[in-house]
C-alpha positions as CSV (number, residue, x, y, z in Angstrom):
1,X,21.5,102.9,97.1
2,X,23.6,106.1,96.8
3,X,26.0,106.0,94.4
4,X,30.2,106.4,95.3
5,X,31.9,109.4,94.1
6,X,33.2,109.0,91.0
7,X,37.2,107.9,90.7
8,X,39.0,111.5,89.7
9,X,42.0,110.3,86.9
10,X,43.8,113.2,85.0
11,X,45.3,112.3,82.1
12,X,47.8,114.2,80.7
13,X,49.3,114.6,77.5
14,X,45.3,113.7,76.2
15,X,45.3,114.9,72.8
16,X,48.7,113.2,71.8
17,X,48.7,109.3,70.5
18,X,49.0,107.5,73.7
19,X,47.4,109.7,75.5
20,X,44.2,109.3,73.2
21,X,44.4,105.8,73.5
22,X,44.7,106.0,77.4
23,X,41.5,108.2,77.7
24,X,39.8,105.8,75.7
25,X,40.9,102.8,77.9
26,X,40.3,104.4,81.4
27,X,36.7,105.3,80.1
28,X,35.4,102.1,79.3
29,X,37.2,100.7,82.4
30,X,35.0,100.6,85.5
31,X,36.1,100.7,89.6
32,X,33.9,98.3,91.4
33,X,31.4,100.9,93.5
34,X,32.4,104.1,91.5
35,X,32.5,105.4,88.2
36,X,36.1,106.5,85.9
37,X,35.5,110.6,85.3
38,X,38.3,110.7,82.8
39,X,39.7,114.5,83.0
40,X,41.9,115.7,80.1
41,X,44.8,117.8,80.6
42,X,45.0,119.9,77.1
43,X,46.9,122.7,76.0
44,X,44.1,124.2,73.4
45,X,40.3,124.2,74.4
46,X,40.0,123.5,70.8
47,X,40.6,119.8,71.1
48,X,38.3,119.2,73.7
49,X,35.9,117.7,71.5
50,X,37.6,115.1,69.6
51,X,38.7,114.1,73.6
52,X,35.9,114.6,74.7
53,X,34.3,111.9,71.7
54,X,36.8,109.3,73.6
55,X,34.8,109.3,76.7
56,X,36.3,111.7,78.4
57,X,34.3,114.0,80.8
58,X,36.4,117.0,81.7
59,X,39.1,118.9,80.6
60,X,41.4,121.1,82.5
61,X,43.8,123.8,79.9
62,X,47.7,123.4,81.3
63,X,51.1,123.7,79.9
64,X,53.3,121.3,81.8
65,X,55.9,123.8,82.4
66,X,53.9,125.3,83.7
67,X,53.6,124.6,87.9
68,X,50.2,127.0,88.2
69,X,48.3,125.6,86.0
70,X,49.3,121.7,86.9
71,X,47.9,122.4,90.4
72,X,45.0,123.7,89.0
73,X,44.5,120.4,86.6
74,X,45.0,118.2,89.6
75,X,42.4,119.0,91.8
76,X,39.5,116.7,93.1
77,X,41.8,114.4,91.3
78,X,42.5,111.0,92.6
79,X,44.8,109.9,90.0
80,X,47.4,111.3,87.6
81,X,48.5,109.4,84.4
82,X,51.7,111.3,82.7
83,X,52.4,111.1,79.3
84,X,54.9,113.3,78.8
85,X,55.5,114.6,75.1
86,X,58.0,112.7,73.3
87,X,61.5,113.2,73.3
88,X,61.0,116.3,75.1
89,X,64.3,117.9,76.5
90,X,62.4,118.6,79.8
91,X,61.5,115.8,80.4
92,X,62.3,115.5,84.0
93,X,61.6,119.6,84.5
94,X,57.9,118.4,83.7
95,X,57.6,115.2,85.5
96,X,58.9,117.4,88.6
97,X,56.5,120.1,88.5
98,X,53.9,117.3,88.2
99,X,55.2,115.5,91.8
100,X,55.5,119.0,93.3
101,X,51.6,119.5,92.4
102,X,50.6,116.1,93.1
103,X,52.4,116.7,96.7
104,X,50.6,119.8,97.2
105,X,47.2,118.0,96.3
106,X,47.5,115.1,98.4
107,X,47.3,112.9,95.0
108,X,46.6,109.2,96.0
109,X,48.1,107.5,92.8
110,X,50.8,109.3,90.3
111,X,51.1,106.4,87.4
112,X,54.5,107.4,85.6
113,X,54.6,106.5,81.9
114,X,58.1,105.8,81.1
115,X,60.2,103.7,78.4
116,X,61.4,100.4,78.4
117,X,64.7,99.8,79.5
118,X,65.6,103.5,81.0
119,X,68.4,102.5,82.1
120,X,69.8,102.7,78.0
121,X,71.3,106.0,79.2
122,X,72.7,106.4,75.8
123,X,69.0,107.4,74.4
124,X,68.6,110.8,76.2
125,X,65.1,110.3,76.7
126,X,65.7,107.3,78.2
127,X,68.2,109.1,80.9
128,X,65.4,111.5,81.6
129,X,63.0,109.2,82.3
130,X,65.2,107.2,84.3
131,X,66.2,110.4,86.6
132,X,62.5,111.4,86.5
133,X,61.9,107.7,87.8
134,X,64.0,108.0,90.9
135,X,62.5,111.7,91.2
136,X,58.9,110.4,91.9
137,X,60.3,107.1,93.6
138,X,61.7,109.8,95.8
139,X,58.9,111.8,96.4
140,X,57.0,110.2,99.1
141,X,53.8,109.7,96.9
142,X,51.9,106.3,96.1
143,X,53.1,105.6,92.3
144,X,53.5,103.6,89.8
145,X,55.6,103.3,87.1
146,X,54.8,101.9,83.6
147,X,57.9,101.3,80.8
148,X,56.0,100.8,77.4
149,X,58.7,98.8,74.4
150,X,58.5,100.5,70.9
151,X,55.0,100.3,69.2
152,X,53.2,98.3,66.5
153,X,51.9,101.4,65.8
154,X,55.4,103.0,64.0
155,X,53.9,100.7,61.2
156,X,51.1,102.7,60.5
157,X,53.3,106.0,58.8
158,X,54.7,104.1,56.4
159,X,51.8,101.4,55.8
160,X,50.9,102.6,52.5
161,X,54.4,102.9,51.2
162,X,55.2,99.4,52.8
163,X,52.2,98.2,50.2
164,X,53.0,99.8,47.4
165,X,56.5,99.6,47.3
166,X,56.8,96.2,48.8
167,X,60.1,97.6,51.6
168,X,59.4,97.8,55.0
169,X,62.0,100.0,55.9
170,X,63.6,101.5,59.5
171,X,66.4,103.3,60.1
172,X,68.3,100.8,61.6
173,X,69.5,97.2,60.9
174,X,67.2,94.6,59.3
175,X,68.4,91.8,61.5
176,X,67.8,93.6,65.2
177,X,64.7,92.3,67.7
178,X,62.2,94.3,69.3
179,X,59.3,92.9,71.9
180,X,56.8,95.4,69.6
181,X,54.0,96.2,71.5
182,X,50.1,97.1,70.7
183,X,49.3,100.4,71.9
184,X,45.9,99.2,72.3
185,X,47.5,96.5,75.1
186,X,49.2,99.4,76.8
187,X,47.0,101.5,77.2
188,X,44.4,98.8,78.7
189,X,47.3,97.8,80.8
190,X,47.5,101.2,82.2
191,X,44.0,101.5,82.8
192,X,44.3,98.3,85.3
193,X,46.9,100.2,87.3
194,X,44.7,103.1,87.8
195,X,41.4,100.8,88.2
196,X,43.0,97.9,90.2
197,X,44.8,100.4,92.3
198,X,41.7,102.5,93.4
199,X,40.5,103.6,96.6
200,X,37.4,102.3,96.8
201,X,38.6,98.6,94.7
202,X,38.8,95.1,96.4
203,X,42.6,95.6,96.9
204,X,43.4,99.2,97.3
205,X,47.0,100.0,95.8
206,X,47.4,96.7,94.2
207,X,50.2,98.4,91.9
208,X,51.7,101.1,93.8
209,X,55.4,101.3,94.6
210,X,56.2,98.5,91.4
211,X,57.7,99.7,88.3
212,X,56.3,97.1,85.3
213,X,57.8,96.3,82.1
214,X,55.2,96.6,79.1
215,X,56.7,93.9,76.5
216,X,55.0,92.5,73.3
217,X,54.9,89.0,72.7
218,X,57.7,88.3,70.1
219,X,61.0,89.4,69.7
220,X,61.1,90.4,66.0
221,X,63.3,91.9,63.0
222,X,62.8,94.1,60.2
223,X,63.0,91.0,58.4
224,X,60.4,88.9,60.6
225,X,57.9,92.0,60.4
226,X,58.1,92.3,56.4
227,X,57.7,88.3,56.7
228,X,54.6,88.6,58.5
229,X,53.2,91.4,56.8
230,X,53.6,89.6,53.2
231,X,52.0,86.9,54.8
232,X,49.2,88.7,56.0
233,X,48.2,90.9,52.9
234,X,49.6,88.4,50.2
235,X,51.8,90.5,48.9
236,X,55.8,90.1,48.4
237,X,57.7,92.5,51.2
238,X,61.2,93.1,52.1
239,X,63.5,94.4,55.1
240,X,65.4,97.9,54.5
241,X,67.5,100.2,56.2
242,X,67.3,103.7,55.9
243,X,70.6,105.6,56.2
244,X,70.4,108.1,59.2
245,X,70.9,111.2,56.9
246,X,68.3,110.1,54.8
247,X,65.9,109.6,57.9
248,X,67.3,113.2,59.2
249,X,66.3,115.0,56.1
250,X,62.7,113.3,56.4
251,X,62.4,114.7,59.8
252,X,63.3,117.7,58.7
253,X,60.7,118.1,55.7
254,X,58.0,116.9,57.8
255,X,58.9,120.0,60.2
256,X,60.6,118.4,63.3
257,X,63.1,120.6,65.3
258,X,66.8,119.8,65.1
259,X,66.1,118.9,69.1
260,X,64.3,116.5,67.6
261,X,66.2,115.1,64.8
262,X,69.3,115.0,66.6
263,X,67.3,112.6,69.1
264,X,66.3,110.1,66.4
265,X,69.1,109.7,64.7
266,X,70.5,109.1,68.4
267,X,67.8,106.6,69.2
268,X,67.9,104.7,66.2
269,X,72.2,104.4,66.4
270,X,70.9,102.8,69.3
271,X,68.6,100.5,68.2
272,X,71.0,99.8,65.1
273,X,73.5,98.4,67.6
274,X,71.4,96.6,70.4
275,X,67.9,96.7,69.5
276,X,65.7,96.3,72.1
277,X,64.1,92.8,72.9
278,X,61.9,92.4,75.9
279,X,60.2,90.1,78.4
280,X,56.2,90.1,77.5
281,X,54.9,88.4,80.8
282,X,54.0,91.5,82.7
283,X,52.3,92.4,80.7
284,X,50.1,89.4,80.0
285,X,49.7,89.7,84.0
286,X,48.7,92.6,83.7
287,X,45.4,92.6,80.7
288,X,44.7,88.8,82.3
289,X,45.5,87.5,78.4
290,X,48.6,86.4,76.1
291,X,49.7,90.4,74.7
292,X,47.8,91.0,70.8
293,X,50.6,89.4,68.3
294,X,52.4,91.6,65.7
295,X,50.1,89.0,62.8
296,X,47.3,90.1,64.7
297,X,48.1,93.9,64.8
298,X,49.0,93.8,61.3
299,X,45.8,92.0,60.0
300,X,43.7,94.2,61.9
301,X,45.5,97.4,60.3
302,X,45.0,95.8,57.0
303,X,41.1,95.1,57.5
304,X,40.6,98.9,58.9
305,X,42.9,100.0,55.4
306,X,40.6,101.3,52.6
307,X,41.1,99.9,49.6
């Protein structure tokens, strides 16, 4: 029995965090009948091989502002995941040079990662995604779009300081909810949409045309995460806020632009005022189980910590 041609996916953004984390799903996913060849769009040859140790079995060398070379990465391709880099000021310039390739290609599937909540138009990177949203809804191609909440992940950073000084500390109010969210969920959430909405699957473009909000499970403070994370690891830990200048000059020292930092302090105003609770059940739709918790998260972080 001859084999079927192997599902095309390009991935972009492939070296970044979610992007990693992507590759890794999509690899270990399988489309009934056909393969996953995982191709990685990179911007240095030289990180092909820690990419490449993900599962992933090509790699294509773009700049996503630049239109050439995004053609070039997109063909034989079947599928295009965008992560776009975060916070980026061209946001919506890069998603558009993507659709424009993507139309040029004949792409079958463009799977959009967005934000949660877009439509927060005071976040500027919300507002671009949002107007890079209706871009692609726009552009006559099969897509899908995917708005991932704030990560469990931001823990990790600060993990050591959190156990050794005992604060878990944000730059924004204590007493604000997030629906956190494993990156580990998303990402095998995404690589449903791309496998579930495959040519050659059971139901072909199971997911196209839907835009999907990508919850966690609980709507938690500062206060409930240093709560759970004292329970966890058995040690005492509190809620802090960090003042936004203080988070600014952090930025700063670890050698962000003032693009950037002007961005953060925005987003996290933001989340100061409103932050950002979500409904989880599209998610649990979409990986078949109840979403990983943030106690879970947190004693798996604590089990992989050495020490």
């Amino acid at each position: 029995m001859t084999q079927a041609s192997p599902l095309r996916v390009l991935v972009t953004g492939a070296n970044g965090r979610t992007g990693r984390a992507v590759v890794r799903a999509l690899a270990r996913r399988a489309v009934p009948g056909a393969p996953v060849c995982v191709r990685a769009l990179l911007r240095d040859p030289a990180q092909w091989p820690a990419v490449a140790a993900l599962g992933a079995a090509e790699f294509a060398v773009g700049d996503m502002t630049d239109p050439a070379s995004l053609a070039v990465a997109l063909r034989d391709c079947d599928t295009l995941v965008h992560i776009g880099p975060p916070m980026h000021p061209l946001e919506r310039v890069m998603t558009g040079h993507f659709i424009a390739a993507a139309q040029a290609v004949g792409l079958r599937h463009f799977v959009y990662y967005s934000v949660l909540q877009p439509l927060r138009r005071d976040i500027r990177h919300h507002r671009l995604k949002l107007e890079a949203e209706e871009d692609l809804v726009e552009s006559g191609l099969a897509y899908t779009i995917l708005q991932p909440s704030r990560y469990m992940q931001h823990l990790e950073p600060i993990w050591k300081t959190v156990l050794s000084a005992g604060v878990h500390a944000m730059p924004f109010s204590t007493e604000v909810r997030f629906n956190v969210a494993d990156l580990l969920d998303l990402a095998e959430a995404t690589a449903t949409v791309v496998a579930e909405s495959a040519p050659s699957a059971a139901q072909p473009g199971l997911y196209h045309f839907g835009s999907f909000e990508l919850a966690g499970p609980e709507a938690l403070s500062q206060q409930d995460m240093a709560g759970i994370i004292g329970a966890v690891t058995g040690r005492a830990v509190t809620a802090a806020q960090v003042p936004i200048a203080e988070m600014e000059a952090r930025a700063r020292a670890a050698g962000f632009g003032e693009d950037r930092v002007g961005q953060m302090a925005s987003m996290n105003r933001h989340y100061d005022a409103h932050g950002m609770p979500g409904n989880p059940r599209v998610l649990a739709m979409l990986l078949g189980r109840e979403p990983t918790s943030f106690r879970a998260y947190v004693r798996r972080l604590s089990e992989n910590t050495p020490g």
